[in-house]
C-alpha positions as CSV (number, residue, x, y, z in Angstrom):
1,X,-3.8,39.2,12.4
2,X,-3.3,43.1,11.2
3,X,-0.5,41.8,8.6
4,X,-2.2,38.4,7.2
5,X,-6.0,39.5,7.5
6,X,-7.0,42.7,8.3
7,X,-4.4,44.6,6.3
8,X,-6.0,43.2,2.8
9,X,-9.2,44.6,3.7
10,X,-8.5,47.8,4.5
11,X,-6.5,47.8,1.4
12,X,-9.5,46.6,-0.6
13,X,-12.1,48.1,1.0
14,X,-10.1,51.8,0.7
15,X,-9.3,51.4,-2.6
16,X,-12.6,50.5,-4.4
17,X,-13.5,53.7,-2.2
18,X,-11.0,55.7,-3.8
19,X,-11.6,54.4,-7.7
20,X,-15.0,55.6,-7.6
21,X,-14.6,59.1,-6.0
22,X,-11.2,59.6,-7.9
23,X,-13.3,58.4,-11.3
24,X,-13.3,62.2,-12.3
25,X,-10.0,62.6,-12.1
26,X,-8.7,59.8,-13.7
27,X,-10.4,60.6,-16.7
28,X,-8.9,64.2,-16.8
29,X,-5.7,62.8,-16.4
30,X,-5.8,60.6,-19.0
31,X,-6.9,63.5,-20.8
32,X,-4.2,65.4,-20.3
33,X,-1.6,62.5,-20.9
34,X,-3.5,61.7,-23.9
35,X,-2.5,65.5,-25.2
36,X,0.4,66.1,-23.9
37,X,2.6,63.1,-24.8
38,X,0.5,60.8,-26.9
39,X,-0.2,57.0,-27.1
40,X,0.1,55.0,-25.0
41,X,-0.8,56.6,-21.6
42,X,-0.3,53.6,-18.9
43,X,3.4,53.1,-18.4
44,X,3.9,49.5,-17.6
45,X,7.0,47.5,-16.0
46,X,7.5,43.9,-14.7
47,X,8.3,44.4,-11.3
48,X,8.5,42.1,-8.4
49,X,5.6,41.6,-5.7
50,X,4.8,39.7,-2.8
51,X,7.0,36.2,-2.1
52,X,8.9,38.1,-5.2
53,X,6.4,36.9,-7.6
54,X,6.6,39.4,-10.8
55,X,3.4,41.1,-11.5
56,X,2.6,44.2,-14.3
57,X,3.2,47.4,-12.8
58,X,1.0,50.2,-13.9
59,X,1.3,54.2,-13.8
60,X,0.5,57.4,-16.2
61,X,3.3,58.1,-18.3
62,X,5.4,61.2,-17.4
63,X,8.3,60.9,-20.6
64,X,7.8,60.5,-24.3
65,X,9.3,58.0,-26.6
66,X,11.2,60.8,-28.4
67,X,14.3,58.8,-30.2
68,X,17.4,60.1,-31.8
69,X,18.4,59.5,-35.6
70,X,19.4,56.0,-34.9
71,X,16.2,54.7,-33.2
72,X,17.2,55.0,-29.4
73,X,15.0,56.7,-26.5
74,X,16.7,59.9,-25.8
75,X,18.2,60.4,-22.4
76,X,15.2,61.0,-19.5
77,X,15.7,64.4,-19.0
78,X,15.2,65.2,-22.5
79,X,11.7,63.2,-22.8
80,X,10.8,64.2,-19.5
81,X,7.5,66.3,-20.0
82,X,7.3,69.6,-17.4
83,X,3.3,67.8,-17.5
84,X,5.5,64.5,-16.7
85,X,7.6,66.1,-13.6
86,X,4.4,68.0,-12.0
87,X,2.4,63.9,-12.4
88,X,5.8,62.7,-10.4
89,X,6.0,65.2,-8.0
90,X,2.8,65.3,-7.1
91,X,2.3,61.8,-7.4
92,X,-0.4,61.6,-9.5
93,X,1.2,59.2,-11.9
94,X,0.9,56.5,-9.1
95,X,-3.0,56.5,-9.1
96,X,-3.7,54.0,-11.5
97,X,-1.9,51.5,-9.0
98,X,-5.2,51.7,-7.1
99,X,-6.2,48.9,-9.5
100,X,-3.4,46.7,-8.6
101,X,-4.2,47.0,-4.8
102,X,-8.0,46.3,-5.4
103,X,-7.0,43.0,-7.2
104,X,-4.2,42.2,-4.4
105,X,-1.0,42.9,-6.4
106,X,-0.3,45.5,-4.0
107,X,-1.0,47.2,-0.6
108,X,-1.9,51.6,-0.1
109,X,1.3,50.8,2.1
110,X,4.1,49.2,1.6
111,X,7.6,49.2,0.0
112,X,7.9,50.6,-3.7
113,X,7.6,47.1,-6.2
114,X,10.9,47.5,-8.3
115,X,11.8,46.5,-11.7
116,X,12.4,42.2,-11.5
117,X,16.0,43.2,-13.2
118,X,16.9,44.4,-9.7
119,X,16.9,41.0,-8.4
120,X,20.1,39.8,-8.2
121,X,21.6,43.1,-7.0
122,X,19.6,42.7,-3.5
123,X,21.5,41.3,-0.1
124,X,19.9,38.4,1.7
125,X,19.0,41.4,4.3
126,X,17.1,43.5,1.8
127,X,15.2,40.3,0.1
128,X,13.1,40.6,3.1
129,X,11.2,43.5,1.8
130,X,9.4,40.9,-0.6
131,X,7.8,39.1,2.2
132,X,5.1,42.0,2.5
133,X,3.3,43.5,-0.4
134,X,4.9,46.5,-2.1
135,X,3.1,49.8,-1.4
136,X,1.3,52.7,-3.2
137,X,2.5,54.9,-0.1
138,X,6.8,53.7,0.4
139,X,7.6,52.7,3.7
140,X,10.6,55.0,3.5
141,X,8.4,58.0,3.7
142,X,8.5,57.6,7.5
143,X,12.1,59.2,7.1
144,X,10.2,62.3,6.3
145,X,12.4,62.8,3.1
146,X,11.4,63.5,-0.4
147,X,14.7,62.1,-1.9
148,X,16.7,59.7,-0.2
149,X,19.6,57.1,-1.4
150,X,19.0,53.5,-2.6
151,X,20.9,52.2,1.1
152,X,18.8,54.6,2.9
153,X,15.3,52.9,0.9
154,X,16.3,49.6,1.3
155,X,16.8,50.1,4.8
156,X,13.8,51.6,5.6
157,X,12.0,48.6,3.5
158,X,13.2,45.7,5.3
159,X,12.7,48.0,8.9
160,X,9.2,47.9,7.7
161,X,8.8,44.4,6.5
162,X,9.5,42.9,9.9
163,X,7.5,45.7,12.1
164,X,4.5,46.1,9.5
165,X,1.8,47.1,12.1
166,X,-1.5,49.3,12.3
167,X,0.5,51.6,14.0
168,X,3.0,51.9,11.6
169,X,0.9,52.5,8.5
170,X,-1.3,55.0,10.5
171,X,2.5,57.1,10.8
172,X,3.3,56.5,7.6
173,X,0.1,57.9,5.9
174,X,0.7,60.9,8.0
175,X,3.8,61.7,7.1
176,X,3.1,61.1,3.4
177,X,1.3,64.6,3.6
178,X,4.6,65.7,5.0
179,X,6.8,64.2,1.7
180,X,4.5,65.1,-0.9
181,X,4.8,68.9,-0.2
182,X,8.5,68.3,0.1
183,X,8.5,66.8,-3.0
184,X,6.8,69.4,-5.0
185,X,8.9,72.2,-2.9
186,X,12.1,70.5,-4.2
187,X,11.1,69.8,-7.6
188,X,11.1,65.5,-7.0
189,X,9.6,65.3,-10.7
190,X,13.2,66.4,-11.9
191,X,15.1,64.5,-9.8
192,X,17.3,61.6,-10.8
193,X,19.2,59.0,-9.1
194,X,21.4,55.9,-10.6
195,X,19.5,52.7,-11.7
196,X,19.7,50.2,-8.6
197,X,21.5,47.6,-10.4
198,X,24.1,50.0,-12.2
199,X,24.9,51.4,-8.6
200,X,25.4,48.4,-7.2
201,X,27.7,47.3,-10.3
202,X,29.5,50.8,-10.3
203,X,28.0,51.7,-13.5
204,X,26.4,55.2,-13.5
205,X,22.9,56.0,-15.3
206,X,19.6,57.2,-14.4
207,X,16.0,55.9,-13.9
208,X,12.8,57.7,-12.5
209,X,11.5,56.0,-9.6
């Protein structure tokens, strides 16, 4: 009943809530983006949703499209904006997702939707985490870290996908206050880890998240 029904509406319900009191702020954001790095300020990604059905994902843009003399992006950590790292850490960047969970694309809780590339690099086990809607709030932030590894997310996703409860999201949204201080403590803006797929392939490179 929670998962299939009452889940949805709280997920509705709380997000309409939270576009029009966060109005204010989304506007200064935007703002800020605006100045700071430019046109366009929504990043946007296909990434893969409930019953792994793509969807666009949306959030404020933390990098520039700085390039080098031959056209190419330079590497993150040189387009990286410190404005960029303090929207990551403090997980501001994530707020235009509201918009996606209003329309049903995705849940306040839930695992993090990841790039549709990522696909084929999953095990049967970890496909499982597409049977619930991906989440605003990750369902690994019941670990209580800030950074953790791809094995340990993954884990933590398909845990949550076959024990989603009321229960469950209640600990999780209190632990989230928990993570987000952690993460602006250790600087989670700045952090990198390998692309999924390149780690599972043995190739090295780095994404945000």
């Amino acid at each position: 009943m929670y998962r299939k029904f009452i889940k949805r509406v709280i997920d509705f319900m709380l997000s309409l809530i939270a576009i029009v009191v966060l109005l204010p702020l989304f506007i200064i954001l935007s703002i800020a983006v605006l100045i700071s790095m430019g046109l366009p300020i929504i990043f946007y990604q296909e990434r893969i949703g409930l019953n792994e059905k793509p969807f666009k994902f949306y959030k404020y843009r933390s990098m520039t499209n700085e390039r080098d003399a031959d056209g190419n992006l330079l590497d993150e950590s040189k387009r990286l904006t410190r404005f960029g790292s303090f929207l990551r850490s403090t997980s501001l960047d994530e707020l235009p997702e509201l918009f996606l969970i209003l329309t049903g694309k995705m849940s306040i809780i839930g695992p993090r939707p990841l790039p549709s590339y990522y696909m084929p690099y999953y095990t049967e086990a970890e496909r499982i985490r597409h049977t619930v809607r991906g989440g605003l709030i990750p369902a690994d932030t019941i670990s209580g870290k800030a950074i953790i590894t791809w094995d340990e997310q993954l884990e933590w996703d398909a845990s949550y996908a076959e024990n989603c409860s009321f229960l469950l999201d209640i600990k999780i949204f209190i632990v989230t206050f928990k993570v987000l201080f952690l993460r602006a403590k250790e600087d989670y803006g700045s952090a990198d880890r390998p692309h999924f797929n390149e780690e599972r392939s043995g190739v090295r490179d780095t994404i945000s998240r």
